[in-house]
Structures are given as C-alpha cells and as structure tokens.
FIKE-575287 format. One record per residue (C-alpha): x, y, z. Coordinates in pm, 1 decimal, always signed. Layout:
<pts>
<pt><u>X</u><v>Y</v><w>Z</w></pt>
...
</pts>
This chain:
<pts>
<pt><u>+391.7</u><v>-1139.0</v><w>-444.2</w></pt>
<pt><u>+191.1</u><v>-857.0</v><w>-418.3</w></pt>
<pt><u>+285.1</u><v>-508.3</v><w>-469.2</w></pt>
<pt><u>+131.5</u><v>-149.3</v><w>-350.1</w></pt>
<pt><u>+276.7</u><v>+203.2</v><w>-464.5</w></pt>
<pt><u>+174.5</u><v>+460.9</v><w>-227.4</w></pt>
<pt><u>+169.5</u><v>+747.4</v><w>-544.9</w></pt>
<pt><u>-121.4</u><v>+555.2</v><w>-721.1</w></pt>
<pt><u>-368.2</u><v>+714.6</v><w>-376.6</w></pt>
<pt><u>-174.9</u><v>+986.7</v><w>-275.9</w></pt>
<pt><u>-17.9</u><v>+1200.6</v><w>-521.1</w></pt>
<pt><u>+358.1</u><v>+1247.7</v><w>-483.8</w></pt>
<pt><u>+433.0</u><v>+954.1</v><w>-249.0</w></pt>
<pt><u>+734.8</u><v>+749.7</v><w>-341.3</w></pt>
<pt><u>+667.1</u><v>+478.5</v><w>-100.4</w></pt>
<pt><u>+669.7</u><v>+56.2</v><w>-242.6</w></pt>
<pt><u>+543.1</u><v>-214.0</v><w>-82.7</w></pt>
<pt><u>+608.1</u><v>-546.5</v><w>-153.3</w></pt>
<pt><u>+443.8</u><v>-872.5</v><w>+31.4</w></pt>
<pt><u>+331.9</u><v>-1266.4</v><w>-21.6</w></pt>
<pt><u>+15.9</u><v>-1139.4</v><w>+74.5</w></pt>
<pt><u>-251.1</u><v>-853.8</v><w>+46.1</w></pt>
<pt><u>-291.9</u><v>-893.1</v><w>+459.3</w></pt>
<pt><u>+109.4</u><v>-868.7</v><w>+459.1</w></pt>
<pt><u>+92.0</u><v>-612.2</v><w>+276.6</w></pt>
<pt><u>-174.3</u><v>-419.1</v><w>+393.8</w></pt>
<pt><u>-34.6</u><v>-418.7</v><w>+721.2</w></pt>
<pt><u>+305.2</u><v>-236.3</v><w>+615.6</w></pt>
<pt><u>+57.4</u><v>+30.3</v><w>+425.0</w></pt>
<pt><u>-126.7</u><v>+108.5</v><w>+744.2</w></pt>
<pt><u>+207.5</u><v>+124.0</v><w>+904.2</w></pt>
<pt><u>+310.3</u><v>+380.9</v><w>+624.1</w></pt>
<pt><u>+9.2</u><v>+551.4</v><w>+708.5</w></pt>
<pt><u>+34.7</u><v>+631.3</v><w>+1032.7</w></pt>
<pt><u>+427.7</u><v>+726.0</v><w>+1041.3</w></pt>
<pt><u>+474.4</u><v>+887.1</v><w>+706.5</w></pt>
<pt><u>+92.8</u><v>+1047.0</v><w>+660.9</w></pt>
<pt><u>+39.0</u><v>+1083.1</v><w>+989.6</w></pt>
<pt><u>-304.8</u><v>+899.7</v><w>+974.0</w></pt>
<pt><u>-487.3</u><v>+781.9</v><w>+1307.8</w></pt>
<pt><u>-698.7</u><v>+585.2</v><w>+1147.0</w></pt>
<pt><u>-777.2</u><v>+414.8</v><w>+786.4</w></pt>
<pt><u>-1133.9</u><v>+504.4</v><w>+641.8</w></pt>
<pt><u>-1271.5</u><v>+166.1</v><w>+517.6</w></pt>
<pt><u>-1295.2</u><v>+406.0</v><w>+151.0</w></pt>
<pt><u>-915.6</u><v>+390.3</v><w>+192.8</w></pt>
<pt><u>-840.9</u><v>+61.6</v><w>+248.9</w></pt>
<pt><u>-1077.4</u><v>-30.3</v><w>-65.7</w></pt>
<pt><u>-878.2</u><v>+201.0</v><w>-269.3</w></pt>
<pt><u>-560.2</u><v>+80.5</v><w>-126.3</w></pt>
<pt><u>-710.8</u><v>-227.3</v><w>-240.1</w></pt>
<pt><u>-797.7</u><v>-135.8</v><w>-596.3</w></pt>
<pt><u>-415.0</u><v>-34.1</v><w>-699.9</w></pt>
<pt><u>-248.5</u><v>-365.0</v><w>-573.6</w></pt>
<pt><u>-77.1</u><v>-561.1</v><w>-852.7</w></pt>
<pt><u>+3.5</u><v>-921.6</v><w>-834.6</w></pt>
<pt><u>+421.9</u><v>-885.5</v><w>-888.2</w></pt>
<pt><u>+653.9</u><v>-1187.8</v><w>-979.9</w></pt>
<pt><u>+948.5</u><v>-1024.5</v><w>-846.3</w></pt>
<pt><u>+1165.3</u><v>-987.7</v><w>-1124.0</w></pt>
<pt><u>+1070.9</u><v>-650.0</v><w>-1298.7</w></pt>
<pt><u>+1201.7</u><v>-411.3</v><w>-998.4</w></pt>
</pts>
C-alpha cells in the first residue's frame, strides 16, 4: 500500500490517501486537487513533490 497525506505539501490539509499503487494513488490526489484546492491543473513540480512524501504503508498502523 501506498500512502499520501495532503498536510506534508500543503500546510493545514487533513486529507489521507491510501492506494496499492502510486498511479492509484496519484489519481485520488489530483482528484483532491481539483475539488478540495480548487486546482485546474497539477504543475509537474507538484506532482514530484506529491511524489517525494509518499510512504510505502502495510496497513496496520492507522
């Protein structure tokens, strides 16, 4: 599993994601993006930093 906190990029975000996959779960942060941040678009410096902060997560520790 992979994991992505939202907080770790933009300060003060509460939002989790959890996915079997980085594409997975890069898919529900653009998602995020768009409805919660109201982002058009994700800067490729974005996705890499996106990228940077997600943890591999056994599913176990909440």
């Amino acid at each position: 599993m992979k994991r992505f906190s939202c907080g770790d990029v933009v300060p003060n975000c509460k939002a989790r994601f959890d996915a079997a996959t980085e594409a997975d779960l890069l898919a529900q942060v653009a998602n995020h993006a768009r409805n919660d941040h109201g982002m058009t678009s994700l800067p490729d410096s974005l996705v890499q930093e996106v990228k940077r902060h997600i943890i591999d997560y056994d599913g176990s520790n909440g």
